[in-house]
C-alpha positions in Angstrom: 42.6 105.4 -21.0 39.2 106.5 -20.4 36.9 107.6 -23.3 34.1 109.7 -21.7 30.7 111.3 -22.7 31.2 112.9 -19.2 33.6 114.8 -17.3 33.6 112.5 -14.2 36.1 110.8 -12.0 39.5 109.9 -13.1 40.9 106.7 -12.0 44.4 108.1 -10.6 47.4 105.6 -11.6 50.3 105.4 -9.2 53.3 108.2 -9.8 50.7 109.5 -12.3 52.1 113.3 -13.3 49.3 115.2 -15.5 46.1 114.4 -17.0 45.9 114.6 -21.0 42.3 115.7 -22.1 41.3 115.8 -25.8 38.0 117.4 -26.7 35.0 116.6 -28.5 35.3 118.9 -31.9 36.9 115.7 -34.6 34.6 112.8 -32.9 31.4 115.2 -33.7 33.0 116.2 -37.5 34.4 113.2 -38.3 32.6 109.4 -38.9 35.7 108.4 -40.1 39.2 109.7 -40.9 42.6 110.2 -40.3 42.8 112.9 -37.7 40.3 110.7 -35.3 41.7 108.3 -35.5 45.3 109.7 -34.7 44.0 111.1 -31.4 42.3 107.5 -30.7 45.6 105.9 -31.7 47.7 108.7 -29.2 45.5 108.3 -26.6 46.2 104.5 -26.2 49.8 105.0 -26.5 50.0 107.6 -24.4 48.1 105.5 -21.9 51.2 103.0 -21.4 53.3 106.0 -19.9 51.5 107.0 -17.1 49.5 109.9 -17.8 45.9 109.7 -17.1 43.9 110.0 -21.0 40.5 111.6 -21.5 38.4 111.9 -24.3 36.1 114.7 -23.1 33.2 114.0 -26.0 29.8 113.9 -24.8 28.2 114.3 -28.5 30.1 112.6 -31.1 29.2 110.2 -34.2 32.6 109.0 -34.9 32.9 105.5 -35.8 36.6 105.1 -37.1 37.4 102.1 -33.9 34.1 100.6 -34.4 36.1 97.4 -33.6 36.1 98.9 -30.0 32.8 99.6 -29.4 32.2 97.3 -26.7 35.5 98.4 -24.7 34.5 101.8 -25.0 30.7 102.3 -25.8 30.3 106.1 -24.6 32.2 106.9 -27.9 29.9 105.7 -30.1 27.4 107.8 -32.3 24.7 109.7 -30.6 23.9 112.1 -32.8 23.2 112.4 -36.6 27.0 113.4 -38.6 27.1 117.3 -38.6 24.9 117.8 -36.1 26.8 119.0 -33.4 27.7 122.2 -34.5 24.1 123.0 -35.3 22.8 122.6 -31.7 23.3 125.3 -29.3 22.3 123.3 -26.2 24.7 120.3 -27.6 27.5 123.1 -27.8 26.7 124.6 -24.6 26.5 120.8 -22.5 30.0 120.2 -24.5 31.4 123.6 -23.4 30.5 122.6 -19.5 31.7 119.7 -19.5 34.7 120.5 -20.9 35.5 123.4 -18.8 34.8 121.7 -15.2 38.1 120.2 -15.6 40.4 123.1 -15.8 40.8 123.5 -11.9 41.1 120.4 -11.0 45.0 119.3 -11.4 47.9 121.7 -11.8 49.1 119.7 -14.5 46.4 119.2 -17.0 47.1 119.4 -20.4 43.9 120.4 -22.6 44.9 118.8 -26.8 42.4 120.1 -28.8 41.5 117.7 -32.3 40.0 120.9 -34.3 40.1 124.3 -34.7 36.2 125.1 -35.1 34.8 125.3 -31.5 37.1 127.8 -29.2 36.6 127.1 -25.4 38.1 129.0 -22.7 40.3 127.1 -20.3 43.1 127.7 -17.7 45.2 124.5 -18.5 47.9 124.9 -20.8 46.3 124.1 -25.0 48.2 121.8 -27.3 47.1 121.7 -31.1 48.3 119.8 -34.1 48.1 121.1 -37.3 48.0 118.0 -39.9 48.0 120.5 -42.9 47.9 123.5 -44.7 45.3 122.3 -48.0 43.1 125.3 -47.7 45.6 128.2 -47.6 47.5 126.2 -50.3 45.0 125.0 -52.6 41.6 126.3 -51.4 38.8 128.0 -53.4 38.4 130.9 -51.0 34.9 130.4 -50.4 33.0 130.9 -47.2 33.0 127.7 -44.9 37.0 127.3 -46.1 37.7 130.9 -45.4 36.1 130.1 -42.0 38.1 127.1 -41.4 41.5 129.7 -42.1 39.9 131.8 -39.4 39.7 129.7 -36.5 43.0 127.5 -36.9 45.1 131.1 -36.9 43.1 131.9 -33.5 43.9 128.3 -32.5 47.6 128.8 -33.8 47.8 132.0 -31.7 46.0 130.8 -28.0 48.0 127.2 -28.1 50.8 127.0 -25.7 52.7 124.3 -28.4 51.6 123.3 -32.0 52.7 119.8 -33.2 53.1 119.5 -37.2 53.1 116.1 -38.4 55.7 116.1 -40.9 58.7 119.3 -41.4 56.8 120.0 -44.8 53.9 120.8 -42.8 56.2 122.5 -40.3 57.9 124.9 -43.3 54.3 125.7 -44.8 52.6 126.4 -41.0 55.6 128.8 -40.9 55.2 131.1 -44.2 51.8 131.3 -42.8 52.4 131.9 -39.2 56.2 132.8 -38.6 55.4 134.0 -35.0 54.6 130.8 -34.0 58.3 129.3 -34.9 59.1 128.3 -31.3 56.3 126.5 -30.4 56.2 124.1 -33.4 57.6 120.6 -33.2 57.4 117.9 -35.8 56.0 114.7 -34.7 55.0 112.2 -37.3 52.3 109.6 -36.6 52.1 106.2 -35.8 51.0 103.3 -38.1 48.8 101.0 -37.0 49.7 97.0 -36.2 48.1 95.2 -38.7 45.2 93.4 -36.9 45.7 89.9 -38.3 42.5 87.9 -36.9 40.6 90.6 -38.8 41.4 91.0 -42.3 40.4 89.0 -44.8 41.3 87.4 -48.5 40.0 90.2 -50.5 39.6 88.6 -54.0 39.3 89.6 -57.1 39.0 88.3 -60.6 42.4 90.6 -62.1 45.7 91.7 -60.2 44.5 95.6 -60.0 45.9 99.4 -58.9 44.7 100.9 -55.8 43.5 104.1 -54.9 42.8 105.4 -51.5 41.1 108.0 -50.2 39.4 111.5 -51.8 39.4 111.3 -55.5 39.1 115.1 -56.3 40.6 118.6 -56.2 44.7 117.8 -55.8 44.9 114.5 -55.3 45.0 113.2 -58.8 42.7 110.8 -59.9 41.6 111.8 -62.9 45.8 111.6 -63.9 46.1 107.7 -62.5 42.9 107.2 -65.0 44.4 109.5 -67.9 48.1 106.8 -67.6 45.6 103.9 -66.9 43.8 104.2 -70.0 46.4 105.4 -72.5 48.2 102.1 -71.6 47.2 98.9 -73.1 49.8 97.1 -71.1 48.4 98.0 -68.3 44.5 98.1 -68.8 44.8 94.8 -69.8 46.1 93.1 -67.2 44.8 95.4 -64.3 41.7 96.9 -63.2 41.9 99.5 -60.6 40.0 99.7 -57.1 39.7 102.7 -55.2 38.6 103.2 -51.3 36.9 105.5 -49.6 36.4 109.0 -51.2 32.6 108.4 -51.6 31.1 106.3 -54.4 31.2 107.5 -57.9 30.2 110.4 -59.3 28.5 111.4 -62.1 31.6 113.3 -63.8 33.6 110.2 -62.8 30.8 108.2 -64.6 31.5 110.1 -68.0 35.2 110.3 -67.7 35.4 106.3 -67.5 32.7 106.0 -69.7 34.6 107.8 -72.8 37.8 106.1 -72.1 36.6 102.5 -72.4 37.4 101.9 -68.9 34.3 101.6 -66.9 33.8 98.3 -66.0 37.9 98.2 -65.2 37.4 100.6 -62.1 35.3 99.6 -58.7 34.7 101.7 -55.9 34.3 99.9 -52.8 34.6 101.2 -48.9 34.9 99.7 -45.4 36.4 99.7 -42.6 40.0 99.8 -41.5 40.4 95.7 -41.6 38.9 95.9 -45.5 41.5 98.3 -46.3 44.0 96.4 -45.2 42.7 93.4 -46.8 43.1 95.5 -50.1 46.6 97.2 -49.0 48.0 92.9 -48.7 46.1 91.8 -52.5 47.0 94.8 -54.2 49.8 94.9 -56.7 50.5 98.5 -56.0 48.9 101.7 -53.8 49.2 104.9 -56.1 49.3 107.6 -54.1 50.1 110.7 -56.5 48.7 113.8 -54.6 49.9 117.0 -55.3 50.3 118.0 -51.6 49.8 116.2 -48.0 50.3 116.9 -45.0 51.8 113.6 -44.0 50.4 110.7 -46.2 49.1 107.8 -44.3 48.1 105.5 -46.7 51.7 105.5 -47.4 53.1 103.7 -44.4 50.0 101.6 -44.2 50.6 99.8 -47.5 54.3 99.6 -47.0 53.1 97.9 -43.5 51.1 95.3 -45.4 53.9 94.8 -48.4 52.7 96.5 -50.6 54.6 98.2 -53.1 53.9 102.5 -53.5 54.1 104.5 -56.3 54.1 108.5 -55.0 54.3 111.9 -55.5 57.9 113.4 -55.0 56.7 116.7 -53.5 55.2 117.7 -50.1 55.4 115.7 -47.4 55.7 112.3 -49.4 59.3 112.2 -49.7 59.8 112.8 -45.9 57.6 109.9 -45.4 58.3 107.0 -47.6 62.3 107.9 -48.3 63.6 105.1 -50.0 60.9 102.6 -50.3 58.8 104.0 -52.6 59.1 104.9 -56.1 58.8 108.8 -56.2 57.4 110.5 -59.8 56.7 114.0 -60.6 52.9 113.9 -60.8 52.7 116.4 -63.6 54.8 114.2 -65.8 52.4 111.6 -67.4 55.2 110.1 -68.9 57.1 109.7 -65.3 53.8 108.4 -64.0 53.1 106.0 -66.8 57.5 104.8 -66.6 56.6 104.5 -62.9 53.7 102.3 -62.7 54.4 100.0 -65.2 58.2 99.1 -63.6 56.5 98.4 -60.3 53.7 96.3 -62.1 56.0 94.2 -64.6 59.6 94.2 -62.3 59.6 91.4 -60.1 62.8 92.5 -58.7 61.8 95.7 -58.0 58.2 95.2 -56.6 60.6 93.0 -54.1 63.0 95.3 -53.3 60.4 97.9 -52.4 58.2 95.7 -50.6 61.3 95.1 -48.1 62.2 98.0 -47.7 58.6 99.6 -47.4 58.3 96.9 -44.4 61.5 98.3 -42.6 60.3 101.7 -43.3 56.7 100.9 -41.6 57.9 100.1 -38.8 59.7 103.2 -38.2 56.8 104.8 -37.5 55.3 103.7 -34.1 52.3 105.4 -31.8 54.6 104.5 -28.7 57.5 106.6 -30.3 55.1 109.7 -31.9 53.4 109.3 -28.0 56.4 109.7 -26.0 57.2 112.7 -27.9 54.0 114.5 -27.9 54.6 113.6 -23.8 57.6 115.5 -24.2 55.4 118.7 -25.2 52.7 118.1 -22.7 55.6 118.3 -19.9 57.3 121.3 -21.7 53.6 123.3 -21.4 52.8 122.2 -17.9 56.7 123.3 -17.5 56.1 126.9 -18.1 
């Protein structure tokens, strides 16, 4: 695979049929997250059945494989997060690099990681679409409104649209129904846990973890609502949560009147400290109203750790049977729910097992050779 800040020579494998190119727009929006680091993870893949893999990004600050810098050291941040967008001469360098591809092999595939930056090319355009949050749940206001925008135009140009889960798949559909037969559903990958870096992550008290962004649908302030009206619980577990930006001042006040301040951290890291949290923690609750797939899912399951989730969306289609599946609006079912997985030994067993089997349903080399399978039906037409 060849990460580039430049559109230059491609080292041509033997028997090699097409070239894959992704563009620029995630690895100059994103520092860190899930949708970089699924076109990082399908490039590699991808890499091991012969097509030649570009990351076309000559301005990016992503630094989700920071653990790669060294292979790959074009990748790496060289401008300020947000930046980007708000250069004209970085957006017009992007755009020529970018297009100088487009004539050079018949069967170039151009996978675009965003909808915000539209650029005109010959070669057939792959999207995925990861979600549906702001048509679903959004505020309406400007910048989401904008967001709408541009992923219908990117709907409507792409030769094929990958969904990452048949929820997302149904939703794309009530939204777009012209663009039924160029969907396919192709879940992600989980990552191998990297064993020579994680660490013990200790703690002084067995505790909950939370991943991710805390507000809007995903449910925190209901995990903190079940956490402190339980004595059982609160007494024996503090909760940690990841990611989703340090505490904030309405946070602050929330724990503060329930008692429960010093019983919640808030920590972040990179992938290895996650996972180092995923193996010590007694449970990942993961009670979001709606997601497009649900990462952190397969990722604790990978690492043994037992899930408590949300029955709706995607969630279901994701975890199956090895995850204990409440309705998040039920308190009660939330509150039944976390304390069976925290006090039943049996049953934190049984659903670390399976969670394990389950984890390692979902490979890159399997969600790689099917996005192949699109590429060659595009190039096909």
């Amino acid at each position: 695979m060849k990460i580039s800040g430049w559109c230059g020579p491609l080292l041509r494998r033997k028997n090699c049929k097409m070239n894959i190119f992704f563009d620029y727009q995630i690895f100059a929006l994103q520092k860190y997250g899930g949708i970089s680091r699924y076109f990082v993870e399908l490039s590699r893949a991808l890499y091991q059945f012969s097509p030649e893999t570009s990351i076309l990004s000559p301005f990016h600050t992503n630094l989700q494989n920071e653990k790669h810098r060294a292979a790959y050291p074009e990748l790496y941040a060289t401008m300020p997060l947000g930046s980007f967008f708000k250069s004209p001469e970085a957006r017009l360098r992007a755009t020529e690099w970018l297009t100088r591809f487009k004539c050079r092999n018949k069967k170039s595939v151009l996978h675009e990681t965003y909808y915000s930056h539209r650029v005109r090319v010959r070669s057939p355009k792959v999207i995925t679409v990861h979600d549906m949050i702001y048509e679903l749940f959004g505020s309406g206001s400007h910048s989401e409104q904008a967001i709408i925008s541009q992923k219908k135009v990117a709907i409507d140009e792409a030769d094929a649209i990958i969904a990452v889960s048949e929820n997302t798949r149904r939703e794309l559909l009530n939204f777009y129904p012209q663009a039924e037969k160029k969907v396919h559903v192709i879940h992600h990958g989980v990552s191998e846990l990297n064993a020579s870096g994680v660490r013990d992550f200790v703690h002084a008290k067995p505790f909950i973890l939370f991943v991710g962004n805390r507000g809007w649908y995903k449910n925190f302030k209901s995990l903190i609502s079940v956490y402190a009206a339980s004595s059982l619980i609160k007494e024996q577990f503090d909760i940690i949560c990841c990611g989703g930006g340090p505490i904030t001042t309405e946070e602050k006040g929330m724990l503060t009147s329930s008692g429960i301040l010093t019983n919640v951290k808030f920590v972040s890291g990179d992938d290895d400290f996650v996972d180092s949290l995923y193996l010590a923690a007694s449970v990942l609750v993961y009670i979001s109203e709606h997601e497009g797939f649900g990462m952190p899912v397969l990722e604790a399951m990978r690492c043994g750790c037992p899930v408590l989730c949300s029955n709706t969306s995607s969630l279901p289609e994701v975890a199956g049977d090895a995850a204990l599946l409440v309705d998040v609006k039920d308190h009660d079912a939330i509150t039944r729910g976390l304390e069976s997985i925290l006090f039943d030994s049996t049953l934190r067993g049984t659903l670390k097992q399976k969670g394990m089997a389950r984890a390692h349903m979902f490979t890159w080399e399997r969600c790689a050779q099917e996005t192949l399978k699109v590429y060659e039906s595009v190039i096909g037409k």
